[in-house]
C-alpha positions in Angstrom: 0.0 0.0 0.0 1.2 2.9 -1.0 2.5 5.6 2.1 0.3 9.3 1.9 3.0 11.8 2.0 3.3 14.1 5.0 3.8 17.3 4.9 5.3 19.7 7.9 3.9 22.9 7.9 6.2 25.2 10.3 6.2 28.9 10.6 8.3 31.7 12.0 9.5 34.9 12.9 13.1 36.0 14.0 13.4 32.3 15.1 17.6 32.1 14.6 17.9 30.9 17.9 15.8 28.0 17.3 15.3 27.6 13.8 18.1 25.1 13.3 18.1 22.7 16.0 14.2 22.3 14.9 14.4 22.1 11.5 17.1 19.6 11.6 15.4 17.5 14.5 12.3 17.0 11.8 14.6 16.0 8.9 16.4 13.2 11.7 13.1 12.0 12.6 11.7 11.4 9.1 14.6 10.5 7.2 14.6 6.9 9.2 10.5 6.6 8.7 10.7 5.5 5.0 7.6 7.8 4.4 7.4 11.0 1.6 7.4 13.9 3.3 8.0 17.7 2.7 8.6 20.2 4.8 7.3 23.6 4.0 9.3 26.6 6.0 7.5 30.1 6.0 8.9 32.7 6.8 7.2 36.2 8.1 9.4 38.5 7.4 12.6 37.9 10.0 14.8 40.6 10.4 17.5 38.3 12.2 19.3 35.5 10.5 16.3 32.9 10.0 15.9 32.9 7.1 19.6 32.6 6.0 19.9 29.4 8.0 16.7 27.7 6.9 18.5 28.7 3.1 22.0 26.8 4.4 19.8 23.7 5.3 17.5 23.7 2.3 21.2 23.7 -0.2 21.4 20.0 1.5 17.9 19.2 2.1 15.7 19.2 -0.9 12.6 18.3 0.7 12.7 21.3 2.6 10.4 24.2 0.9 10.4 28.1 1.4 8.0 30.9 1.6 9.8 34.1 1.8 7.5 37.2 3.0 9.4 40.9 2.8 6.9 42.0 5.4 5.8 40.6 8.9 1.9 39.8 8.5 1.3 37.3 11.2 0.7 33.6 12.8 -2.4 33.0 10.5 -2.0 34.9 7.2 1.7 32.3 7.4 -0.2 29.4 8.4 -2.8 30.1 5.5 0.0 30.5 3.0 2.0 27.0 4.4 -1.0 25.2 3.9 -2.1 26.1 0.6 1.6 25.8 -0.9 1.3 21.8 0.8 0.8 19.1 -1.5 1.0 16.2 1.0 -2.4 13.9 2.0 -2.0 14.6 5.5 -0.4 18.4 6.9 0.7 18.7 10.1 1.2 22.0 11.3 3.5 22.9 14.7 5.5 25.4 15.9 9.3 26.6 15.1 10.5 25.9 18.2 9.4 22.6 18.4 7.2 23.1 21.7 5.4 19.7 21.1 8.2 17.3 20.0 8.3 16.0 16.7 8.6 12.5 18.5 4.7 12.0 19.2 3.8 13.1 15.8 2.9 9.5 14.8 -0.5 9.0 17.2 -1.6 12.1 15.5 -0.6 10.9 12.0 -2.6 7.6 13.2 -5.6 9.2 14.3 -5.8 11.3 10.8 -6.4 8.5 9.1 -9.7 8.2 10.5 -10.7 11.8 11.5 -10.2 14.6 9.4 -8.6 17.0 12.0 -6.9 16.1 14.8 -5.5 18.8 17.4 -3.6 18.7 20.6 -5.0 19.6 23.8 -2.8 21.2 26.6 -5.4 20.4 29.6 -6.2 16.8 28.6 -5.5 14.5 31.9 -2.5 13.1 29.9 -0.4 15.9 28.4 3.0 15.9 30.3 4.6 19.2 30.3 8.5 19.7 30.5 9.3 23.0 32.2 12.3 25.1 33.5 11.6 25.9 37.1 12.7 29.5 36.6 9.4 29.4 34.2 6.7 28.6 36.9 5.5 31.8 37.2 5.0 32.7 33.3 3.7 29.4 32.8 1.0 29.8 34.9 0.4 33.4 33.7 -0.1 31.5 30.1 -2.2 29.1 31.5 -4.3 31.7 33.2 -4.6 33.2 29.9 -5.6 30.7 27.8 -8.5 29.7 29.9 -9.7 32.8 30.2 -9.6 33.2 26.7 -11.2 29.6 26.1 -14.0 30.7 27.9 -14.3 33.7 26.0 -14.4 31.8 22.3 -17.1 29.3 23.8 -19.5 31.7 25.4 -19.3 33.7 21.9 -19.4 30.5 19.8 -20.6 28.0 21.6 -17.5 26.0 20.6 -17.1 23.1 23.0 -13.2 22.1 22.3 -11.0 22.4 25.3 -8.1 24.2 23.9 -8.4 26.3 20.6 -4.9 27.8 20.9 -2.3 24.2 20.8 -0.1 24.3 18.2 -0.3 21.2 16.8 -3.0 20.4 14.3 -2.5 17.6 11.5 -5.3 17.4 9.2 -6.4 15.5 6.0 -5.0 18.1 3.2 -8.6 18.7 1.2 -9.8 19.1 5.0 -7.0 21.9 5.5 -7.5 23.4 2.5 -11.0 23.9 3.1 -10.8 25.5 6.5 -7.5 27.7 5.3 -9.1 29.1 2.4 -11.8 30.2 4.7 -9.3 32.2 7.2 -9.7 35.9 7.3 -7.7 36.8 11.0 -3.9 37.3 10.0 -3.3 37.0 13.8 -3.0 34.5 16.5 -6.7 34.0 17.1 -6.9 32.4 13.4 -7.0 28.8 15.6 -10.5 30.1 16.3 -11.7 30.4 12.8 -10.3 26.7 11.9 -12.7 25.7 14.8 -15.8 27.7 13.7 -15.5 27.3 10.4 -15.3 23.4 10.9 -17.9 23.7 13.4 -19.9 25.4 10.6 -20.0 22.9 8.1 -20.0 19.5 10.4 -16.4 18.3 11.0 -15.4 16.8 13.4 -12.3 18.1 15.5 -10.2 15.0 17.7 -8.7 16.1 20.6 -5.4 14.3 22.0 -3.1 15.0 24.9 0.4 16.3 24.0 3.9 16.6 25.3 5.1 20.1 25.9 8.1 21.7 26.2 7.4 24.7 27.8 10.3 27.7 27.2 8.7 30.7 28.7 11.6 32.6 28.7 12.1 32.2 25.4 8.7 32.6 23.9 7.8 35.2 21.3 4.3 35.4 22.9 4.3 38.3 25.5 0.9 37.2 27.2 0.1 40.9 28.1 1.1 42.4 24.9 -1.0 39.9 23.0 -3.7 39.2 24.7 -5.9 42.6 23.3 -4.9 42.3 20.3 -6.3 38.6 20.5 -9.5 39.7 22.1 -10.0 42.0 19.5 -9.8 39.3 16.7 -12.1 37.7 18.7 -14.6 40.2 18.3 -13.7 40.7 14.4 -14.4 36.4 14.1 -17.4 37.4 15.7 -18.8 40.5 13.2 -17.7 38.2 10.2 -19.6 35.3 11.8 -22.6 38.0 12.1 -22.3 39.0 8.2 -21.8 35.3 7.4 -18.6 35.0 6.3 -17.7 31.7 7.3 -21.2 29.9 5.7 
């Protein structure tokens, strides 16, 4: 029977500190795996070295794709443009600095094969997180966060998924294409479209726990600075919802 090919959707900006050491741990695990993949880099505009080191790894690596932007747009216009540019049956998309390890990717890949999107959940009784103890405190400031803001998405939508914002989705490609197409928040909050918009037209959405590697210190998401500019996404998804957009 003959393997679906995989592809790796991973996004970035100003990631030179990480970029590498993720991009090369996805090529190690796949290469042994005897299964076509592709992995399809986009970059949103980094004004540090990323994108010259995802260039020094793609010279050796031809399964490794680029998307250049001049301009920083954000998480979901990216994500949008990764999955449209896939041309794998299955797309798995995750985040640059490998904050769910590439290592339980295959439970995920299994579960696709029989539901059409499958996302990770951070609160699931089984997710295991890995944490630097100097992180506690912003940890739980992220945690705090995110359920405030789950509540928010499922008193406005009614959306009964436990954790919109995990960054590890793989989905059946005419599946993602579907739901990408569909995206109009350029933002963070575009995790809430894919759930409305599947919600919308009756697909189903398959929660499993993950593994985390929690870096705090290191995350590009400053929970204070980002969280009204999220909010107010929220509130655009909703006026687009309103008008119909997503029917």
């Amino acid at each position: 029977m003959k393997k679906e090919k995989l592809s790796i959707v991973i996004v970035g900006f100003n990631e030179e500190s990480v970029i590498q050491h993720s991009l090369e741990s996805v090529l190690h695990f796949f290469r042994g795996k005897k299964i076509p993949y592709e992995i399809i880099f986009v970059d949103d505009g980094s004004t540090d070295n990323t994108l010259s080191i995802v260039k020094q790894i793609y010279a050796k690596e031809p399964c490794l794709k680029i998307i250049s932007n001049k301009r920083n747009h954000g998480k979901g216009y990216v994500v949008k443009q990764g999955i449209l540019y896939a041309t794998g049956e299955v797309i798995i998309v995750t985040d640059a600095d490998l904050a769910y390890p590439i290592e339980q990717i295959e439970s995920f890949i299994k579960q696709s094969k029989t539901h059409p999107v499958v996302v990770g959940t951070r609160i699931h009784p089984l997710s295991l997180y890995l944490v630097n103890y100097t992180s506690f405190r912003l940890l739980f400031m992220r945690h705090l966060s995110s359920r405030i803001f789950n509540f928010y998405v499922k008193m406005l939508f009614h959306i009964n998924n436990t954790d919109t914002q995990c960054g590890l989705k793989v989905m059946r490609c005419d599946v993602a294409k579907f739901l990408a197409s569909r995206f109009q928040i350029k933002g963070f909050s575009y995790d809430v479209e894919l759930f409305l918009i599947a919600k919308k037209h009756h697909i189903p959405i398959f929660e499993m726990p993950v593994q985390v590697r929690q870096s705090c210190l290191d995350s590009k998401v400053v929970v204070r600075k980002q969280a009204l500019k999220m909010f107010m996404e929220i509130l655009k998804i909703k006026w687009n919802d309103f008008k119909g957009v997503y029917r």
